[in-house]
N, C-alpha and C positions, 0 to 999 in steps of 0.2 A: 457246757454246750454238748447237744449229740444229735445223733442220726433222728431225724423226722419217725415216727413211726405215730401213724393215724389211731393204734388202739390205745394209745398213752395216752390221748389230746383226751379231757375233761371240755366237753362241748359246754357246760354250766359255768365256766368257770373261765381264768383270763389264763392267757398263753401268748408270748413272743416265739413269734417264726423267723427268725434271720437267715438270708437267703441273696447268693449273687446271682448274675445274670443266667441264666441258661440252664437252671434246677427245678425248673418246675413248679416255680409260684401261681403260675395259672390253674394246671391239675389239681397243686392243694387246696386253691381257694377253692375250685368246684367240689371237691372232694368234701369240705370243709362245709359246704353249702348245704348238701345231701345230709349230714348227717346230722345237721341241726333241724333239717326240715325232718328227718325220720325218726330222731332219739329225742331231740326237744319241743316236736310236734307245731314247730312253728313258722308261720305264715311267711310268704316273700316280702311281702312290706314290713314285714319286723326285722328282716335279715340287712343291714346296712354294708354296702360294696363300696369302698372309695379308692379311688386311682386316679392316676395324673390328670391323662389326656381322654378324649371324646374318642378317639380310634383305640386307647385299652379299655374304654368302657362299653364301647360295640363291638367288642372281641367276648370279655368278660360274660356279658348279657347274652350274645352267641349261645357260649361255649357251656355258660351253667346252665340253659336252657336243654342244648343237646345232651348235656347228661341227665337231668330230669326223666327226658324223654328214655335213654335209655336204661336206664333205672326200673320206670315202667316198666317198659318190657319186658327186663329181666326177670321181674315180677310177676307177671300176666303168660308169658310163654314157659315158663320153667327152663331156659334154656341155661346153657354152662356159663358161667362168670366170664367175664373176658378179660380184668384186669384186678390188681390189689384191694379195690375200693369196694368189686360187685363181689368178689370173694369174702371180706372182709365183714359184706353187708348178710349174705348169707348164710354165716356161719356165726358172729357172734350178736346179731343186732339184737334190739330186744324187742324189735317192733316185727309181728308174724304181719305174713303176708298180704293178708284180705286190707291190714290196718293200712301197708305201706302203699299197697294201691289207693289204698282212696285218700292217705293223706298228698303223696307225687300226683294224682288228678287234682285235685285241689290246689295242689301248686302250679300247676301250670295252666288253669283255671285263671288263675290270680294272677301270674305271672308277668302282667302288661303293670301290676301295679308293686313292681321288685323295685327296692330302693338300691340301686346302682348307680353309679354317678360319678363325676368327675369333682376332685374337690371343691372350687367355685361354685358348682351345679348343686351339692351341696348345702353347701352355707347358705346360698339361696334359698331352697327350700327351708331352712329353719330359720332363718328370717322370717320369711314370708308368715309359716307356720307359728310364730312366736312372734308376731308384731308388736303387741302391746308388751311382753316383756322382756323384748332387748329394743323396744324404743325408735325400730325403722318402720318405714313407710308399708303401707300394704301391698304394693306395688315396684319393688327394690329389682334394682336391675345393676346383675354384678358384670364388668367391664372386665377382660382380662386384658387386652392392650388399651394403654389412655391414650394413644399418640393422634387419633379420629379426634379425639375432644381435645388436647392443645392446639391440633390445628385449627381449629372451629376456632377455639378461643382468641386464637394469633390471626384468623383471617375476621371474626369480628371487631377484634381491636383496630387493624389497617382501616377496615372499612370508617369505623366511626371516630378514629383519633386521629389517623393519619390522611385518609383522602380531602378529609374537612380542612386540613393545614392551607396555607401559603403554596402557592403553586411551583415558587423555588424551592420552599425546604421539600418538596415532595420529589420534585424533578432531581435533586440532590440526593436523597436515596436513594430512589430507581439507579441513579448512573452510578451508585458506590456499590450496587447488587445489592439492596436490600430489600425483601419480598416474603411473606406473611410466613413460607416455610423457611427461611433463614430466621427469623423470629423465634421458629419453635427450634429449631437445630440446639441452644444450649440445654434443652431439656431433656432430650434424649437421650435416656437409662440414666435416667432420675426420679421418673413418673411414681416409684412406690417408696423413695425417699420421704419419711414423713417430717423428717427435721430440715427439708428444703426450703431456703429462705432468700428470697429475692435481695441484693444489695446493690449499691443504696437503694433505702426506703425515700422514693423523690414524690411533688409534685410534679405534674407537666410545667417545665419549664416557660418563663415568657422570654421569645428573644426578640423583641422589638425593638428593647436597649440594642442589644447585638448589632442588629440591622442599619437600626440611624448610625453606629457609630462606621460601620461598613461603609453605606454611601457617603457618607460625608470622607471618607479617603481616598474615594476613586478622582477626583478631580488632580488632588498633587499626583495618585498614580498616574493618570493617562497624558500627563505633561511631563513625567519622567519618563516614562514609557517612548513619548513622541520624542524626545532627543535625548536618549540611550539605549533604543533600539538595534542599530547595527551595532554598536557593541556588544551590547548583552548576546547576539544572537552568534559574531566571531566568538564572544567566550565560549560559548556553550558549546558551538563545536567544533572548537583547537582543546575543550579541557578530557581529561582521559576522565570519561563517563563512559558507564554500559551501555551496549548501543541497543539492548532489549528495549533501551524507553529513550534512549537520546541521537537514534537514529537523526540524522540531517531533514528528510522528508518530514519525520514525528515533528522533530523542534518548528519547522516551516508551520505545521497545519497550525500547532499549540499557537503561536506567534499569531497566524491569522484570527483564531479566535479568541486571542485575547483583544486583539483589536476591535473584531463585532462587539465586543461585550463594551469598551471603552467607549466606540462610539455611538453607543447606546444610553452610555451614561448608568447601565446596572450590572448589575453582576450575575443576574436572575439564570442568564443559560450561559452555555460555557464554559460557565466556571472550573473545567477540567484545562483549559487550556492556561489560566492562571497558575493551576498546582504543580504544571513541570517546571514552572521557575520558583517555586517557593524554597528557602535553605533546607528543607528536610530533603522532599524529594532531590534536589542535588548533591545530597551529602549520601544518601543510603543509593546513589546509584556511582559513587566514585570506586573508580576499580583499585585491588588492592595493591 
């Protein structure tokens, strides 16, 4: 490894530049630019510029353009070099003057059609450019975030698997927080995972079994309910529970709606007032 010096580089030939932050990788590439367009007499669409982002690619494009231009100049006025590159270009190039003005007019003639780019911005073009032999669409549109398209994907599926359901199982997600972007929530910075694999691989479930065997236990429930109620309700608040969920008021309203729901004979709404008695939620709210 050693010190950059631009009369070493073989513009015909291949060369790694290794370079940290704040060295001057912009300067060389322009640098680097010029003297393919002056020594190897060749055009801005021949010259390929690839970089990250769209703001170092409107910097890039800028900045090789302003040197272009002053390149000219230096050409055209005869005036004194201003730094290593117009020095460098005066003194050893091999291309006289008359040539290098009309090849830099030329360049910057052309210059709306420089291949600079961002790499995505990129690939697209050779896509595009090579459709029939890498086998895409003539028309490829490259994404850099997919999280627009899992949501789509997650807000078409609520629409047409979930709204169509049973007005219970639906009202039962809504009240557990479940909503087209909590859907896509497990996907996020996954997106470019290709070995991403959904598990389990299910049908849509049928729970109709489920359902009949639900109502069919609400009648012993709302007769056990109707005479062990004031027990159930003294347990619940003499037993040492967290009062984040087993507040006296909370237990009261649960209590009331599990009543609407009994004397209704469904389970269909409310059904959150059932779940404060169930043995999980009493078990994961006993204090330690």
């Amino acid at each position: 490894m050693k010190h950059l010096d631009l009369k070493d580089i073989d513009a015909s030939g291949l060369t790694l530049i290794e370079a940290s932050a704040g060295t001057g990788k912009t300067w060389t590439i322009t640098a680097l630019y010029l003297l393919l367009l002056l020594e190897e007499r060749m055009r801005p669409e021949e010259i390929l510029v690839v970089t990250y982002t769209k703001a170092a690619t409107a910097e890039l494009r800028d900045r090789i353009r302003k040197r272009i231009v002053a390149a000219l100049d230096l050409y055209v006025s005869g005036r004194e070099p201003a730094d290593e590159l117009e020095r460098l270009l005066l003194a050893s190039s091999k291309t006289d003057g008359e040539t290098a003005q009309r090849l830099l007019t030329r360049a910057l003639y052309a210059f709306d059609d420089s291949a600079i780019f961002t790499i995505h911005g990129f690939c697209q073009r050779a896509l595009l450019e090579n459709a029939f032999e890498s086998g895409s669409l003539f028309d490829p549109e490259l994404t850099a975030d997919q999280a627009s398209l899992v949501a789509q994907v997650c807000d078409d599926f609520w629409r047409t698997r979930i709204m169509g359901d049973d007005e219970p199982f639906l009202e039962r997600l809504i009240s557990d927080g479940y909503t087209p972007d909590r859907l896509a929530s497990p996907f996020r910075g996954q997106y470019q995972n290709p070995f991403l694999r959904v598990i389990p691989e299910t049908d849509a479930p049928d729970l109709s079994e489920l359902v009949r065997q639900r109502d069919a236990l609400l009648p012993a429930l709302a007769a056990m309910w109707q005479s062990e109620r004031e027990a159930i309700l003294q347990l619940l608040n003499q037993a040492n529970l967290s009062q984040t969920s087993y507040k006296p008021e909370r237990i009261a309203v649960a209590a009331l709606k599990l009543e609407a729901c009994l004397g209704e004979g469904s389970m269909n709404r409310g059904w959150d007032g059932l779940q404060l008695f169930t043995t999980t939620k009493i078990e994961g709210a006993v204090k330690k």
